[in-house]
C-alpha positions in Angstrom: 26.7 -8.9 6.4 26.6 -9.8 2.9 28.8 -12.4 1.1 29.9 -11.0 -1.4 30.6 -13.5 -4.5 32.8 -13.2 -7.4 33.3 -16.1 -9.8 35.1 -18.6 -8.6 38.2 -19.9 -10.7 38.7 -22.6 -9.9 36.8 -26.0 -7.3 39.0 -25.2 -4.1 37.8 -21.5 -4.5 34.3 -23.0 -5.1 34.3 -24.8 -2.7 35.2 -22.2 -0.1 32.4 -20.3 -1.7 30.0 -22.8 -1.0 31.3 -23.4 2.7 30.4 -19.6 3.6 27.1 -19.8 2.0 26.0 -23.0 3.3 26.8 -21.8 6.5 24.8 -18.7 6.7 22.4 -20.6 4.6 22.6 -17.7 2.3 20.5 -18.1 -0.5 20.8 -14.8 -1.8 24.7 -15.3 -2.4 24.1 -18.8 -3.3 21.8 -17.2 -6.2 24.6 -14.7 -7.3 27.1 -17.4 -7.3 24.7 -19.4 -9.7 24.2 -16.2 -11.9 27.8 -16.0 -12.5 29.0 -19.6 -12.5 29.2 -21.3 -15.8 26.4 -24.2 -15.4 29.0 -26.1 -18.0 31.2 -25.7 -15.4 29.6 -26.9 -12.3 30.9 -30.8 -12.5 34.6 -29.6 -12.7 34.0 -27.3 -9.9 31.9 -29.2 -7.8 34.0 -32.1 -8.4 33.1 -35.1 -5.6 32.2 -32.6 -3.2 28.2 -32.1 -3.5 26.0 -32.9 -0.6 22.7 -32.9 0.0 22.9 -30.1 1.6 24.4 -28.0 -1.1 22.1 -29.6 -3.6 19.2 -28.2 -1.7 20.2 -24.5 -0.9 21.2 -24.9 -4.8 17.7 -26.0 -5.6 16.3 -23.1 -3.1 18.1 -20.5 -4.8 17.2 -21.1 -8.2 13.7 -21.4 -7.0 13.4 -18.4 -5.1 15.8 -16.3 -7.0 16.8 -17.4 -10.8 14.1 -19.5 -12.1 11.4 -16.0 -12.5 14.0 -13.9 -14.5 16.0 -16.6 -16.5 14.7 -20.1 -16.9 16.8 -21.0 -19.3 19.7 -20.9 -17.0 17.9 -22.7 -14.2 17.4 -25.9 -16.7 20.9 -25.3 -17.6 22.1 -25.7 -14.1 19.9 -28.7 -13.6 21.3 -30.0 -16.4 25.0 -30.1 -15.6 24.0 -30.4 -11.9 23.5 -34.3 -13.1 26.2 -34.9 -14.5 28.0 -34.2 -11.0 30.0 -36.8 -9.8 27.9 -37.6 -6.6 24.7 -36.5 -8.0 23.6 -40.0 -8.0 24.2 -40.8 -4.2 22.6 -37.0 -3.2 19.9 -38.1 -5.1 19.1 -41.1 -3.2 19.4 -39.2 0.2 17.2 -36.8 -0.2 13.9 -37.0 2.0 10.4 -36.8 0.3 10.1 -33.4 1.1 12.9 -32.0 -0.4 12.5 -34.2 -3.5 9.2 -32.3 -3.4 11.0 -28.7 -3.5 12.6 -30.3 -7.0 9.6 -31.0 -8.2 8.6 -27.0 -7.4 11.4 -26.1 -9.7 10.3 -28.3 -12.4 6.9 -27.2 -12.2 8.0 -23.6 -12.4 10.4 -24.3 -15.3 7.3 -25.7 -17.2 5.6 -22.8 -16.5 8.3 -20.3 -17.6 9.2 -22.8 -20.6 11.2 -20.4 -23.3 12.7 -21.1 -26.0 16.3 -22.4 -24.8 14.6 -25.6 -24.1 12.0 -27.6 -25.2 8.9 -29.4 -22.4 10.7 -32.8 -24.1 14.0 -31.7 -22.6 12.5 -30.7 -19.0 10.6 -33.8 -18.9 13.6 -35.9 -19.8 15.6 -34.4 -17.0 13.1 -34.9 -14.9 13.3 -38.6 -15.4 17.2 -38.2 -14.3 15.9 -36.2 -11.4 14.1 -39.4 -10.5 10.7 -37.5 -10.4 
């Protein structure tokens, strides 16, 4: 059955989001949750819970599912995806092969550049992406 997402308010009902749709690996619901989530707000709601897991089914979805119809708010999400408290240690984990998947999404943001950021900006969070 479908999840069905509605924005969460605050990190515990995030979180509990999150749960469900890592479980199911769900990308489709991870992808509506991203579409109306606040990117400003991920850090508050992800608080010091991201794992690598999460990070990648949040990397999937915005591949398969945002990044075609609104770039702007994939970069967004990227954005404040790094300022995430355990962004750093996530970062580190990850296996060449799923830092290759980032890579996909930075290639595809370059390819769907508009105007809400600039190839300067994408390149310089790539260089916080560690790619």
């Amino acid at each position: 059955k479908k999840l069905h997402i509605s924005e969460p308010s605050n990190a515990y009902n995030f979180g509990q989001i999150i749960n469900a749709v890592n479980s199911n690996k769900d990308k489709a619901a991870c992808a509506d949750l991203l579409t109306i989530t606040d990117p400003k707000k991920l850090p508050v709601l992800l608080s010091n819970k991201l794992e690598g897991e999460m990070f990648l089914i949040f990397i999937q979805s915005l591949e398969y599912y945002i990044v075609g119809k609104d770039p702007g708010l994939v970069y967004q999400h990227l954005f404040y995806l790094s300022k995430v408290e355990r962004f750093k240690v996530v970062l580190a984990l990850l296996s060449k092969n799923e830092k290759k998947q980032v890579q996909q999404l930075f290639d595809l943001l370059s390819e769907n550049q508009n105007n809400q950021y600039s190839l300067e900006d994408l390149e310089s969070l790539k260089k916080v992406y560690e790619l």
